[in-house]
matplotlib code that plots the C-alpha trace (Angstrom):
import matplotlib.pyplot as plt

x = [-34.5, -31.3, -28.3, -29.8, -31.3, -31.6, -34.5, -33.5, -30.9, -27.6, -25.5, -21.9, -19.8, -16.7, -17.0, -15.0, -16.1, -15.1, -15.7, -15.8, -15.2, -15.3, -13.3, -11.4, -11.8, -10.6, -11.1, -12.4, -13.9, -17.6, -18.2, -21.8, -24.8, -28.4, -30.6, -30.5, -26.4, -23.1, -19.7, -16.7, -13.4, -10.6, -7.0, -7.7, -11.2, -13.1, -14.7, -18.4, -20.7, -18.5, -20.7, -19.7, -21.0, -20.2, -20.3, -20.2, -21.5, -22.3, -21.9, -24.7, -26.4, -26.7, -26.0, -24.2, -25.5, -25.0, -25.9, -24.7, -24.9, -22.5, -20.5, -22.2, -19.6, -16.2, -15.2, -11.4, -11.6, -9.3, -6.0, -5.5, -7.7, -10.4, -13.8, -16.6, -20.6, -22.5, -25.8, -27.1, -29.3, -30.1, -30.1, -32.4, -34.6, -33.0, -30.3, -32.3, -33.8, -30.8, -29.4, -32.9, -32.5, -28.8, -30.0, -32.8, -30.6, -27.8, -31.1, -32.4]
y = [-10.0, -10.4, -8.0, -6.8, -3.7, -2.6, -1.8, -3.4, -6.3, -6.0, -7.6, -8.6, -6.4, -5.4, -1.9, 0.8, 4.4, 8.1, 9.7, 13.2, 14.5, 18.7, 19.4, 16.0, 13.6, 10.0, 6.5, 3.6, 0.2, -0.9, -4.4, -4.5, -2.0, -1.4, 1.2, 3.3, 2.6, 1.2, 0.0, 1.4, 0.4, 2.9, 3.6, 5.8, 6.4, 10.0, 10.4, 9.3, 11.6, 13.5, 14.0, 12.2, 12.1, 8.5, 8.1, 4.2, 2.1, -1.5, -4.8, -4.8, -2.3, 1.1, 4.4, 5.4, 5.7, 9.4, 9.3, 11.9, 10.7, 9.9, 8.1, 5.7, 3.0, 2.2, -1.5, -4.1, -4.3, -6.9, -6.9, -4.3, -1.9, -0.1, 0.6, 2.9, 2.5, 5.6, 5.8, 7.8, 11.1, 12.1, 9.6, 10.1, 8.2, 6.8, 6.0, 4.0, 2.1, 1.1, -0.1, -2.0, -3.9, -4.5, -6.2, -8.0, -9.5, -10.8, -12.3, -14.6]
z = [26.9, 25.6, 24.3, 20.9, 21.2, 17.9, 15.7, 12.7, 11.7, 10.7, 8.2, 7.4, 5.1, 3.9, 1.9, 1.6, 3.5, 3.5, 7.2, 7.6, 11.1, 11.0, 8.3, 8.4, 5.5, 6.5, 4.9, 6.9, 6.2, 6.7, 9.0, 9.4, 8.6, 9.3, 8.4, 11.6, 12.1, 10.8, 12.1, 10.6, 11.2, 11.4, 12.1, 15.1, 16.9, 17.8, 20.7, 21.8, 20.4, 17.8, 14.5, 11.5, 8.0, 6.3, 2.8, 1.3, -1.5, -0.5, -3.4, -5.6, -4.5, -7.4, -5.9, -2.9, 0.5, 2.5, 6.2, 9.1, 12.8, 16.0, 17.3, 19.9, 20.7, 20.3, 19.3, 18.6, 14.6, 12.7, 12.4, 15.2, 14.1, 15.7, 14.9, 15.7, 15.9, 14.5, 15.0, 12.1, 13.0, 9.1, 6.1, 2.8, 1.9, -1.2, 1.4, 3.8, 1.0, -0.4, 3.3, 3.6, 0.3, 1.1, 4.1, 2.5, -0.1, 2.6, 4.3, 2.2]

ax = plt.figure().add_subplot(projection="3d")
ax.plot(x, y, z, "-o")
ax.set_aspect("equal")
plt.show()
């Protein structure tokens, strides 16, 4: 088997995001997304397992996408950046739909 162990693919993008971490509010950008987790990059890291909520909207896509979950990995973004996985632990439905036909439309 090889590296990929997730449950669903993941595409490309470039999208803004709002983090909140406790009662901290930063801004980050999205890489890549599917519709159990997302990679964020950021000027500065938290910890493995700190709770986040991420808030985004992704191209062409109505409505905006609200998931909460944790931070799972830590990763080198562009540019000297950094960037965090987050595995989300709640995400609506609406959300997840929107991720899925995101990831449908990069697809084809």
């Amino acid at each position: 088997m090889g590296d990929e162990r997730r449950r669903s693919p993941r595409v490309a993008v470039d999208a803004a995001a709002r983090l909140t971490i406790g009662e901290e509010v930063i801004y980050a950008r999205v890489r890549d997304i599917c519709r159990d987790a997302v990679l964020v990059e950021t000027e500065r890291v938290f910890p493995l397992q700190t709770e986040v909520t991420v808030e985004t909207e992704l191209p062409k896509v109505s409505g905006a996408i609200r998931a909460s979950g944790r931070v799972i990995r830590h990763a080198k973004g562009q540019d000297g950046t950094q960037a965090m996985a987050i595995l989300f632990d709640q995400i609506s439905t609406e959300s997840t739909l929107r991720i899925d036909l995101f990831v449908s439309e990069q697809e084809a």
